[in-house]
N, C-alpha and C positions, 0 to 999 in steps of 0.2 A: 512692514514698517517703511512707511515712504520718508524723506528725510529732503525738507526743501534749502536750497544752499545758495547766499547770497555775497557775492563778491565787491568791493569798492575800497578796497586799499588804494589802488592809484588814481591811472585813468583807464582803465576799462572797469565798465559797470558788466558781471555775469549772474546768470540767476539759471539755476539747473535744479534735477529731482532725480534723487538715485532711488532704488528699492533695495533694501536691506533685510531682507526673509531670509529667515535659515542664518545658515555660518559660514555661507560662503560669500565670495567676492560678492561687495554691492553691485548691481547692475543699472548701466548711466539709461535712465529713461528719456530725458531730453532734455538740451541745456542750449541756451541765447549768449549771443556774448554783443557788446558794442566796444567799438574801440574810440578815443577821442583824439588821436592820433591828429585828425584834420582841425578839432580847432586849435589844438596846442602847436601847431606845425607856426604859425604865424609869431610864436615865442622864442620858439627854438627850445623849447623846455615845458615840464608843465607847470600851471598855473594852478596852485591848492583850489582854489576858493572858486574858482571857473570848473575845476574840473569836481567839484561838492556838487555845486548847482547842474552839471550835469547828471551824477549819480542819482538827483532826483528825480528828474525829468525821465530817466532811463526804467528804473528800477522794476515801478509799476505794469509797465507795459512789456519787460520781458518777458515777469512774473506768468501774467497771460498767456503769453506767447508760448511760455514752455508747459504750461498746463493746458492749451489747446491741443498742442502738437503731444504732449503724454496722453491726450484725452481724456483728463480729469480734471476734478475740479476742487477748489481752494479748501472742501472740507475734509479731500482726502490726507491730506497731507497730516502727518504725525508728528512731526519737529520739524523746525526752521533754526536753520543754522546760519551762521554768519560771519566776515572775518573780524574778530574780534582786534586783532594787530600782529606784525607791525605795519605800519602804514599811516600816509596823511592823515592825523585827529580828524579834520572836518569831513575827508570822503570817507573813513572808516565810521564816523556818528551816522552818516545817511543809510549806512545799511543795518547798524545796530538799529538806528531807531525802527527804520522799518519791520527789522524782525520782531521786536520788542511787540510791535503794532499789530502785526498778523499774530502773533503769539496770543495775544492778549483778545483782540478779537475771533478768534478760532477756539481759543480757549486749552490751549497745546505747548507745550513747554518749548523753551527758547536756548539754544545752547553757542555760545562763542569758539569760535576757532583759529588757531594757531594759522595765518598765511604759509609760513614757511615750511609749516606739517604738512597742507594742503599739498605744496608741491611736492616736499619727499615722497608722499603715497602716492600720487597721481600715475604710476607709471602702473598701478594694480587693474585701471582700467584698459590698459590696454590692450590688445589682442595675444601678449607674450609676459603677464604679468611675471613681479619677480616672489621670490618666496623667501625671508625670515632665515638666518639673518644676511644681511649687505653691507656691503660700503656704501652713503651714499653721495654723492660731489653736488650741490646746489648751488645755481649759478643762475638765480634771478634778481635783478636788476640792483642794487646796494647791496647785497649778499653773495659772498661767495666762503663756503662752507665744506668740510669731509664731516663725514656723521658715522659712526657707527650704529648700526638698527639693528636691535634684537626681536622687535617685534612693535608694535605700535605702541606708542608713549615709552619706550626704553631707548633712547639716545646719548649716545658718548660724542659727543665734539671730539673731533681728531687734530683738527685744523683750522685754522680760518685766516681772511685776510687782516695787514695789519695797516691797511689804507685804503686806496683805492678797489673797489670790486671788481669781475672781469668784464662784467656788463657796463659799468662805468667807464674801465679802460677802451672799452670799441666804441660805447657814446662819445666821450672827450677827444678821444685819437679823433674820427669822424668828424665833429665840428671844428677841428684842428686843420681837417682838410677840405674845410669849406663844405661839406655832406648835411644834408636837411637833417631836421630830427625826423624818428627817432633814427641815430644815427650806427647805432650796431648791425641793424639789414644793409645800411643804405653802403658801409664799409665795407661789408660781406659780400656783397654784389660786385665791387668797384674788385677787392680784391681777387676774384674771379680773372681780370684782365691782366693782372700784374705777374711778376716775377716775388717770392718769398724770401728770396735768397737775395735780393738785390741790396736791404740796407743792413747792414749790421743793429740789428737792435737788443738791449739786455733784456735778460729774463730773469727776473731779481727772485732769491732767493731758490735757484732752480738748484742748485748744489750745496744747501743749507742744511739737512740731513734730515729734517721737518719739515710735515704734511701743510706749511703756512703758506700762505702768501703774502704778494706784496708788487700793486701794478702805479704805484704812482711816479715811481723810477722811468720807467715806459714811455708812459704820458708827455714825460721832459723830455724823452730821446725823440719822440716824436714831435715835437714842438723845436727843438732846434734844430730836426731835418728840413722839416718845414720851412722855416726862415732860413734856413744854408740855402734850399732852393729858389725862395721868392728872390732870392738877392742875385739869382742869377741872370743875364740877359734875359729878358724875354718872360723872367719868371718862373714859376714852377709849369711844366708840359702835363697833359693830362696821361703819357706815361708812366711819367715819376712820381704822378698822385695815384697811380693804380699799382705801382711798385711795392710805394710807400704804405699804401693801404694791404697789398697781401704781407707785408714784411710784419706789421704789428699782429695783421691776424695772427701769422705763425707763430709770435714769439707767444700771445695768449693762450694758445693752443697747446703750444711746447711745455707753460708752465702748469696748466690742467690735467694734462698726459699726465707729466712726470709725480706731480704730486697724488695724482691719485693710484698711480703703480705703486709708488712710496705707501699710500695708508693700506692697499691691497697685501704689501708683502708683511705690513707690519703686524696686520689683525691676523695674517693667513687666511682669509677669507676667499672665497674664487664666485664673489657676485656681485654686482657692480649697478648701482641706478645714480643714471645723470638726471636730474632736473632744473627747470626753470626756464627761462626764454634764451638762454647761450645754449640752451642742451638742444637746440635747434639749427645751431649751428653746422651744415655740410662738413666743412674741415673738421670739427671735433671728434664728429660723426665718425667718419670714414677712417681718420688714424688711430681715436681709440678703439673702433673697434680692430682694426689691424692688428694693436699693440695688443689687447683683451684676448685676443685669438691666438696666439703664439704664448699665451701665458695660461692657457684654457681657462679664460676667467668668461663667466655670462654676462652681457652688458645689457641694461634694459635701462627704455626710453619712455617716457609719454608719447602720444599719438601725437603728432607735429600741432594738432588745432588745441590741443593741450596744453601746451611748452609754454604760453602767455598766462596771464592773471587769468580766472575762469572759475565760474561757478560751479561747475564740476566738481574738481579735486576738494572745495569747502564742504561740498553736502558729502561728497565719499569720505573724510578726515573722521565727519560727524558721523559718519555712518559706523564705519570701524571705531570708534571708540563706544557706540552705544551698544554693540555686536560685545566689546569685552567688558560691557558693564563698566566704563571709566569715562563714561561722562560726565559732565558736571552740569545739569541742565538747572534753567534759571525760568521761576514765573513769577506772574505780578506784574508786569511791564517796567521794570527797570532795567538798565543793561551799565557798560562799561567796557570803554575801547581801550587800547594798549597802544600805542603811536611805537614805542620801545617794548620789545620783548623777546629775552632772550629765548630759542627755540630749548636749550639744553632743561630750562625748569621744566620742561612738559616729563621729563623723567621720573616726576613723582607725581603722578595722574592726581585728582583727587575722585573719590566717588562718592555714588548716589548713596 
């Protein structure tokens, strides 16, 4: 069962194809990704309706692209899956309808997917997959999330944020210090140079006694170090913006740690999957595993070309839910996006 998977929540358009035979792990056959990083760079931000019209232009010619490189062809494919939401309405319509289209033309059922499922599973393709059940911390871009998983489509919300995201808080922080978009690498790089320890910054809700978050507190402490410095002679030095940039990495990092040690001891569980595009993050990396290793808990990641939006983790979501017979597959050529969707309903699958 090949299982073709179409990505366009944001701005990256992905289109990938897993093989799903048997009961084991799906296996990734080939997956394209484009990023649109470079036109949106000129906003500082993305642009809905720019980054639509690129989804289309993109889609088709992945699509190709990763059927060349599988070395098949568009009849082999058995389902087209797609992210259904959450994400931008108009880039999320460009990959329903597509799928809807190849559905409908192929003559092969159409099935929608959970983005934020996609990434909790993703870390199954990796070379160290995790195994049932985990904690798991998602920390892609508006979303930051503890999950408890018992298996695919079984999810307990532990935690989440109650403002700002953690991917949010390194974007804002970053454009705060003058950092192109996107601005989470571009902070993560700078802080590399800096000292952690140099500004005193909060970690809100880090002593709360709950698995929650909360980075918009942050954001202001970094916004009036900022202007305490611009106001000094001369301005802020490009030390104290590499200071100031490892200072906010650590305090996000701090409160990642701590909460997800908190949902670890809480569940008693000892396995642990980070995703989304901060679970790419070096520093998170290398401390929680630190912290994971002295508590003998397993910590498993996605493959770092993973960690981004991607057509991968869509078709594997879709793959594992057709594996336990909890798909919901859809034909006729109608479809339906989700812009809001909370990941916790997936807890009562429906089925075929």
């Amino acid at each position: 069962m090949r299982v073709l998977g179409i990505e366009s929540s944001c701005d990256e358009t992905g289109v990938a194809l897993v093989d799903a035979s048997g009961d084991g792990v799906p296996t990734l056959l080939a997956h394209a990704l484009h990023s649109q990083i470079a036109m949106h760079q000129a906003y500082g931000g993305v642009v809905p309706e720019l980054a639509s019209r690129d989804h289309i232009r993109r889609v088709l010619p992945l699509t190709r692209e990763v059927l060349a490189t599988a070395g098949l062809a568009l009849s082999d494919i058995d389902v087209v899956a797609y992210t259904q939401g959450p994400g931008l309405a108009g880039a999320l319509l460009v990959g329903a309808g597509v799928a809807a289209s190849l559905g409908a033309a192929l003559d092969r059922p159409v099935m929608g997917v959970h983005h934020l499922e996609g990434h909790l599973l993703s870390p199954f393709l990796s070379a160290d997959p995790p195994e049932f059940p985990f904690v798991a911390l998602l920390v892609s871009g508006g979303h930051t999330q503890l999950m408890r998983v018992d298996d695919v489509g079984a999810y307990e919300l532990l935690g989440e944020t109650i403002d700002d995201a953690a991917g949010e808080a390194f974007d804002k922080s970053a454009k705060l210090l003058g950092l192109p978009y996107p601005g989470g690498p571009h902070l993560s790089r700078l802080a590399e140079q800096g000292n952690p320890e140099a500004f005193a910054l909060p970690r809100p809700l880090l002593h709360s006694g709950k698995p929650d978050f909360s980075f918009a507190g942050l954001k202001t402490a970094v916004l009036t170090q900022v202007r305490k410095l611009e106001q000094q002679p001369g301005g802020i030095t490009e030390p104290q913006r590499a200071d100031l940039a490892a200072s906010t990495q650590a305090a996000i990092v701090d409160v990642l740690i701590k909460k997800s040690l908190m949902a670890l001891k809480d569940t008693g569980l000892k396995r642990l999957v980070v995703a989304g595009g901060v679970g790419a993050n070096t520093r998170l990396r290398e401390q929680l595993n630190a912290a994971c290793e002295k508590r003998r808990v397993r910590v498993h990641y996605p493959e770092l070309h993973l960690c981004t939006d991607n057509g991968a983790m869509i078709a594997l979501a879709a793959a594992l839910r057709l594996q336990r017979d909890m798909a919901k597959l859809e034909r006729g050529g109608g479809f339906e996006v989700k812009p809001r969707w909370d990941l916790a309903q997936l807890s009562e699958p429906s089925r075929l």
